[in-house]
Wavefront OBJ file of the C-alpha trace (Angstrom):
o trace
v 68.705 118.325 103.627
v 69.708 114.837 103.533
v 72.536 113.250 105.273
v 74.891 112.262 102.581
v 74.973 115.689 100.881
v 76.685 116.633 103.389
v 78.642 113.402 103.902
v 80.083 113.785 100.346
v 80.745 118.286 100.461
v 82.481 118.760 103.654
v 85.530 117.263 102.152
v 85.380 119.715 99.153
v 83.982 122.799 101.207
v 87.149 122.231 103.642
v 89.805 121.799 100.774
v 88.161 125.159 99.262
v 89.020 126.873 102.268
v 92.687 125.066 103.068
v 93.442 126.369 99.802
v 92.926 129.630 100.420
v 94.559 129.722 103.758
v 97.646 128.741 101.819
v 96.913 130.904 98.903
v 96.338 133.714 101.630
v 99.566 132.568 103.199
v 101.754 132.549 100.583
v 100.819 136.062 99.343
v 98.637 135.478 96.113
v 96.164 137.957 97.295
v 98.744 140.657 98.415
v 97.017 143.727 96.098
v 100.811 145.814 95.433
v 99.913 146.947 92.106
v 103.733 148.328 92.163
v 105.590 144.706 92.355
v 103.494 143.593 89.654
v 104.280 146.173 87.069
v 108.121 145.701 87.715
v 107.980 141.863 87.457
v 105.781 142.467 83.911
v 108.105 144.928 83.053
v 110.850 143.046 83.609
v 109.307 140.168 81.698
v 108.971 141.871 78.716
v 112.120 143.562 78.622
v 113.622 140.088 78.493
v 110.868 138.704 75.470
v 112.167 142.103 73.454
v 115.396 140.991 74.125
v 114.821 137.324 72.583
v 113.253 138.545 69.867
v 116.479 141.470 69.039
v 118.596 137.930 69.348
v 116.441 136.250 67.081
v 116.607 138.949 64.219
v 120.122 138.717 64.526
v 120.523 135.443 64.413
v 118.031 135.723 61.454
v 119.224 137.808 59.552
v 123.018 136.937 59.186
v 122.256 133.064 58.412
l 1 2 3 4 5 6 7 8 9 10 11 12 13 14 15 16 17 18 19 20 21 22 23 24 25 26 27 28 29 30 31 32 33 34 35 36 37 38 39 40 41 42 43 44 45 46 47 48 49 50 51 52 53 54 55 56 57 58 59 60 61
């Protein structure tokens, strides 16, 4: 393996792994299958809402 192969990855390999110490940090790979069904939930319980708004709006102009 030549020199500069390595001269030119290790700044790549050790960005790939700072950013998963962050992601790791910051709880992207927390697996709570429970959160994430409220917060999409949530989510579209609000778009439904828009869109009830919208046929309103829609339908009186």
């Amino acid at each position: 393996m030549d020199i500069r192969f390595l001269i030119v990855g290790t700044p790549f390999v050790i960005a790939f792994f700072y950013t998963l110490f962050w992601l790791r940090k910051w709880g992207a790979f927390n697996l709570s299958n429970d959160n994430l069904s409220k917060k999409m939930s949530q989510k579209n319980e609000s778009i439904n809402q828009n869109y009830i708004l919208e046929n309103i709006f829609l339908t009186k102009n």
